[in-house]
C-alpha positions, -999 to 999 in steps of 0.1 A, spaced: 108 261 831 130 233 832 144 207 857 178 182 847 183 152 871 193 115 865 224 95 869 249 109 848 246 142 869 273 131 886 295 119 856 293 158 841 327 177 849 318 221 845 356 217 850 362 201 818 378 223 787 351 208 766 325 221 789 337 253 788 340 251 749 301 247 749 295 278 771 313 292 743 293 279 718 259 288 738 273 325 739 276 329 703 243 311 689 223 333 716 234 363 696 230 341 667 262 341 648 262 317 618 300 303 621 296 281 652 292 249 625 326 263 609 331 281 573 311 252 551 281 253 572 279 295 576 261 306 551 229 278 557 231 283 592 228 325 585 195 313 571 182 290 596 188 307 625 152 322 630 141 293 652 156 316 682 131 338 680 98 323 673 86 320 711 82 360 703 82 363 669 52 336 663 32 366 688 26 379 650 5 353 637 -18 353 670 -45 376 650 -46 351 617 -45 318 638 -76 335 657 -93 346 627 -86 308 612 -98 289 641 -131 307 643 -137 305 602 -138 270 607 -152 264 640 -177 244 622 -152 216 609 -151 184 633 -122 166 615 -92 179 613 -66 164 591 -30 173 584 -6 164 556 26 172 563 63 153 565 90 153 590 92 188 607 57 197 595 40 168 613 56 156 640 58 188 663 17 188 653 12 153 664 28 156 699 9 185 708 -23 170 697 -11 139 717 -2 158 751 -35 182 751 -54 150 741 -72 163 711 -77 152 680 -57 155 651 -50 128 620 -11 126 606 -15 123 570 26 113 572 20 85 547 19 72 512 7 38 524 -30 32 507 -47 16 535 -33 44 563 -45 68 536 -81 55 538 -86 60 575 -90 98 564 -113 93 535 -143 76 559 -157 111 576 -181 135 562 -161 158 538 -186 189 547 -171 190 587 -134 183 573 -104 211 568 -75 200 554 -44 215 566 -16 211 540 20 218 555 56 217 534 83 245 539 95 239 505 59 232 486 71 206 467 76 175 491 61 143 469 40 131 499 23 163 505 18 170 470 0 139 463 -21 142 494 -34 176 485 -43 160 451 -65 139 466 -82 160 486 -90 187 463 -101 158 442 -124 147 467 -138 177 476 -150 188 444 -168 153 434 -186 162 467 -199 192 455 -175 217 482 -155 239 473 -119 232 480 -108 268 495 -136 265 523 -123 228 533 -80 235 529 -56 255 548 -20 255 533 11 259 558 45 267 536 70 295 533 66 325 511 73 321 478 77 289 479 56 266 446 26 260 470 22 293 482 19 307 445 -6 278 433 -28 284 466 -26 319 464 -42 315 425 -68 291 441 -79 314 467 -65 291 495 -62 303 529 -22 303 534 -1 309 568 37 314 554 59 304 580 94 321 589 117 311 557 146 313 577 135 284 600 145 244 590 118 218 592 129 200 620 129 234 639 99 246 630 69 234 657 69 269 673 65 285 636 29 284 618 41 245 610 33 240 644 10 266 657 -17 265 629 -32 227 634 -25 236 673 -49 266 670 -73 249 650 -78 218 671 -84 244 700 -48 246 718 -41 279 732 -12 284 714 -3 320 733 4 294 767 28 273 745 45 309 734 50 320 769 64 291 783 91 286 756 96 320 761 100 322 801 122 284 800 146 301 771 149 336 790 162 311 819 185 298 803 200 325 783 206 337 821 218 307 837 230 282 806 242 253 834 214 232 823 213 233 787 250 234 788 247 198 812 225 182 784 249 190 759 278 176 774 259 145 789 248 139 749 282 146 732 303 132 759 291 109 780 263 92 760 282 74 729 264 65 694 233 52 709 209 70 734 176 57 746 144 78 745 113 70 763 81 94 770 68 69 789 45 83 816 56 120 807 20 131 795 38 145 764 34 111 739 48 116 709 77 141 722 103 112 718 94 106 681 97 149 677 130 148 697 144 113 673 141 133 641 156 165 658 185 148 667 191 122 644 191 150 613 205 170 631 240 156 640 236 122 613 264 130 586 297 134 582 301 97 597 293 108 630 261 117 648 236 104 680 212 79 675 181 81 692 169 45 702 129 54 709 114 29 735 79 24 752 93 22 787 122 31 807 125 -5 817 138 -16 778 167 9 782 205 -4 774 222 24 763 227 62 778 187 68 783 169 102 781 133 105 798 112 135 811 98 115 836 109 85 857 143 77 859 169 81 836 207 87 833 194 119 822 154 132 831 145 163 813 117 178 835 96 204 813 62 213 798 57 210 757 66 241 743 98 245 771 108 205 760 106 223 724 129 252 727 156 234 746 159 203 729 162 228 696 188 244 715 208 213 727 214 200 692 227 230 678 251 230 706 259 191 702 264 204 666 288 226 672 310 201 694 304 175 670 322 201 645 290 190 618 262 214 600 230 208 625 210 226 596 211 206 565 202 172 553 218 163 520 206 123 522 172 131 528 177 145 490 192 115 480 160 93 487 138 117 471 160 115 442 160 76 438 122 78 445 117 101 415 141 77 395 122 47 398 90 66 395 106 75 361 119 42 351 87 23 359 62 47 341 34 46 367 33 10 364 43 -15 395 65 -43 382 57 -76 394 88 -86 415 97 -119 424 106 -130 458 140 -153 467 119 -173 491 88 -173 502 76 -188 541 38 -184 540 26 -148 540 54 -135 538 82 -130 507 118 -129 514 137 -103 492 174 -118 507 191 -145 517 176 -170 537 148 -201 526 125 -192 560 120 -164 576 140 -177 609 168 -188 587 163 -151 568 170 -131 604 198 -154 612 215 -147 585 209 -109 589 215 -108 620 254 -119 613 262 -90 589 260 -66 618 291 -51 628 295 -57 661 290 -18 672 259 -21 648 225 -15 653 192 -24 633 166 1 614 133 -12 609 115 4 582 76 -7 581 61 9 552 25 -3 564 -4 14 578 9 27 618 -31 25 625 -45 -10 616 -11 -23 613 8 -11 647 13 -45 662 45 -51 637 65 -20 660 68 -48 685 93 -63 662 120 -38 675 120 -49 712 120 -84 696 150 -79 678 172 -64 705 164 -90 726 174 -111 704 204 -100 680 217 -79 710 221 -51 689 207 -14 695 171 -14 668 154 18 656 117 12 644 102 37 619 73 37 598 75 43 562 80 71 547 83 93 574 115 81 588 128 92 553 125 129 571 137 115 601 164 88 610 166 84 572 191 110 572 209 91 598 210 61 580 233 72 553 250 98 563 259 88 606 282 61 614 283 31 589 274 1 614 236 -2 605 219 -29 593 184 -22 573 148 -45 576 124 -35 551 91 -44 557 66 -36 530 32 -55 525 5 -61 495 -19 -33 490 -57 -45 490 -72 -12 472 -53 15 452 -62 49 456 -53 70 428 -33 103 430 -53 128 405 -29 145 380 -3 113 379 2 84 359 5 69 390 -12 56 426 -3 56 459 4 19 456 33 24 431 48 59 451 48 39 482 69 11 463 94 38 449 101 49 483 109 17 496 126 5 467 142 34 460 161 39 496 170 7 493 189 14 464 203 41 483 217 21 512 225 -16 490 249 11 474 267 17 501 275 -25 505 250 -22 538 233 -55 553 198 -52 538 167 -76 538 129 -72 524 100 -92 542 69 -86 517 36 -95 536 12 -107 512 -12 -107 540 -2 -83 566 -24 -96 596 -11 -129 591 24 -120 583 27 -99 608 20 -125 634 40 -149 618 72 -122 612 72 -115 654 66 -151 658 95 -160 640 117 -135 655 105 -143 690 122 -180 684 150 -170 678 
């Protein structure tokens, strides 16, 4: 069940045509009719709509989850490779229930390693993409197979694949004698965490996924029967909240839920030129903009369990979708950087070119104008429009390397302007929508760093090293195109760079 309080309570007017056009709105998707997103977006949205139903409909894979989680009852580590939808949802349950669960949601060699220390015998693999062709994933699977067999173990007893029927992985596994879970095809990504995306690592790191089920269940029954407080969060969001909205789990007992609820709602309503930008915070205190919380206070506190937080925030954006007059369901510039990724991939040949910095201030290269780093972020911080915000993009390992996200409290502080952290590439599923295709006002910090060891991907002419590089380099193609303010800090020693990056941002 639910519970909406906060501030802007007050500010929401049931009176208000608008309001009354997203009662409309709420009527229609609950019987599930594809034209709420208007004529262009019908025929995707007739094929996405599935989400409605999975706090009943995932009821059917109860018998293989339980037949899964007791075949490997014997495996200790649990690792997940998935992007975007299929991680996220995964790594916020793990998170709230407190059990443990490692996010293979990167391409960066030394995150990669963490996952290659434990005893391959106790290890399954769980290998999630919707469309079985995602890059990441791909490579990831690679490697793990790999590895299993120059232990001596047979890849189908150590792998679990998570995709949609049909799709290139569920063929290839399916030939390999693979255990494989097909989720609902007619469910997105970002929508998927009460499909087999989300349920399978649930069940297998021992979360009773039948609880989660019901609660979504009894929360949306509630509010099919009394919409007031779904219909409240969507007018507070369109109408009342502006570009920028902070989100902070802090002290909710669901960490992680505000990273799940940035990628919901940033692809989700990021195109067209117009969308809302989740600013994800560590604490309610750090909160300038319209802030959403499930605990504390907020000018808007959504008071729910996991699986309930799930369903209605799914709910919410295809509603803000609708009033936004946008397509909730697709993501054409999350193609876009897979495309330039692939490009460069190409052009390079599997080999890394050496590339040679504009300046360079101790550990740390400057790809941009500026001689020193303070002199760099001045000069980036004047080509923000003035209704602008900042995207850091770390593509560095968000274990060994997590002190650089303090960069983005930094840099508010200090340029004044709203600032989004994400870590490489899984933003790209995320906000990276968002970046091209939302409002034109950002301004983009790369952050990449020097790789110590390579790991190889088996079957390429290429490592991780180099795919890590494309996907930086490659979105940055992507946004320089569009004439966007755009600077590279290269860390040619990340402990020391990194303490010398927030140091230099901290005087300014």
């Amino acid at each position: 069940m639910m519970n909406l309080r906060g501030k802007s309570m007050q500010a929401i007017d049931r009176s208000d045509a608008r309001y009354e056009a997203l009662r409309h709105f709420h009527n229609r998707l609950a019987t599930k009719d594809p034209t709420i997103w208007g004529s262009e977006a019908a025929a995707e949205a007739a094929v996405r709509l599935n989400w409605i139903d999975l706090p009943e409909s995932s009821r059917d894979l109860l018998p293989q989850l339980d037949a899964l989680s007791a075949k490997h009852r014997d495996k200790t580590t649990i690792i997940l490779c998935g992007m975007g939808g299929s991680s996220l949802g995964p790594e916020v349950i793990a998170q709230t229930f407190q059990r443990d669960l490692f996010i293979m949601d990167s391409t960066d060699p030394h995150y990669i390693a963490h996952a290659l220390t434990g005893d391959l015998a106790s290890t399954l693999v769980v290998v999630s993409s919707k469309s079985g062709s995602t890059i990441e994933t791909t490579s990831q699977r690679a490697l793990f197979e790999q590895l299993f067999l120059d232990a001596d173990l047979l890849p189908s007893d150590h792998i679990v694949i998570v995709t949609d029927p049909g799709s290139p992985l569920d063929k290839s596994s399916r030939e390999k004698g693979y255990a494989v879970v097909n989720a609902d095809p007619n469910v997105g990504g970002r929508f998927s965490v009460l499909s087999a995306f989300g349920l399978v690592p649930a069940a297998l790191i021992g979360v009773d996924v039948s609880v989660l089920l019901d609660n979504a269940s009894e929360t949306k029954s509630a509010f099919l029967l009394d919409p007031t407080p779904v219909l409240d969060m969507a007018y507070a969001i369109t109408y009342l909240s502006g570009q920028y909205m902070t989100y902070s789990d802090f002290g909710s007992a669901m960490p992680g839920l505000s990273d799940w609820a940035e990628q919901l709602v940033a692809e989700s309503t990021g195109k067209e030129q117009v969308g809302r930008l989740p600013i994800v915070i560590d604490e309610p205190s750090q909160a300038s903009h319209f802030s959403i919380a499930y605990s504390g206070e907020a000018d808007l506190v959504v008071e729910a369990d996991l699986a309930s937080q799930f369903i209605i925030w799914e709910w919410v954006t295809a509603l803000v979708g609708a009033a936004l007059s946008i397509d909730p369901f697709n993501q054409p510039n999350v193609t876009e950087a897979k495309e330039a990724t692939s490009a460069l991939l190409n052009e390079w040949s599997g080999v890394l070119p050496h590339f040679i910095a504009d300046a360079i201030d101790g550990s740390v290269e400057i790809f941009g104008a500026g001689a020193s780093l303070t002199s760099a972020l001045k000069e980036f911080i004047k080509t923000i429009p003035h209704d602008g915000y900042i995207a850091v993009m770390a593509y560095l390992d968000r274990a060994d390397d997590v002190k650089i996200a303090h960069i983005r409290s930094l840099l508010s502080q200090k340029s004044g302007h709203p600032v989004t952290f994400g870590w490489g590439p899984r933003f790209l599923h995320s906000t990276g929508q968002f970046h091209k295709g939302g409002q034109q006002n950002g301004a983009f910090l790369q952050i990449t760093g020097n790789v110590e060891r390579e790991i190889a991907i088996p079957g390429q002419g290429f490592g991780f090293t180099t795919l890590l590089a494309a996907q930086a380099l490659g979105d940055g193609k992507a946004l320089a195109s569009r004439k966007y303010p755009l600077l590279r800090f290269n860390l040619t020693n990340r402990s020391v760079g990194i303490d010398q990056l927030l140091s230099a941002v901290a005087s300014l």
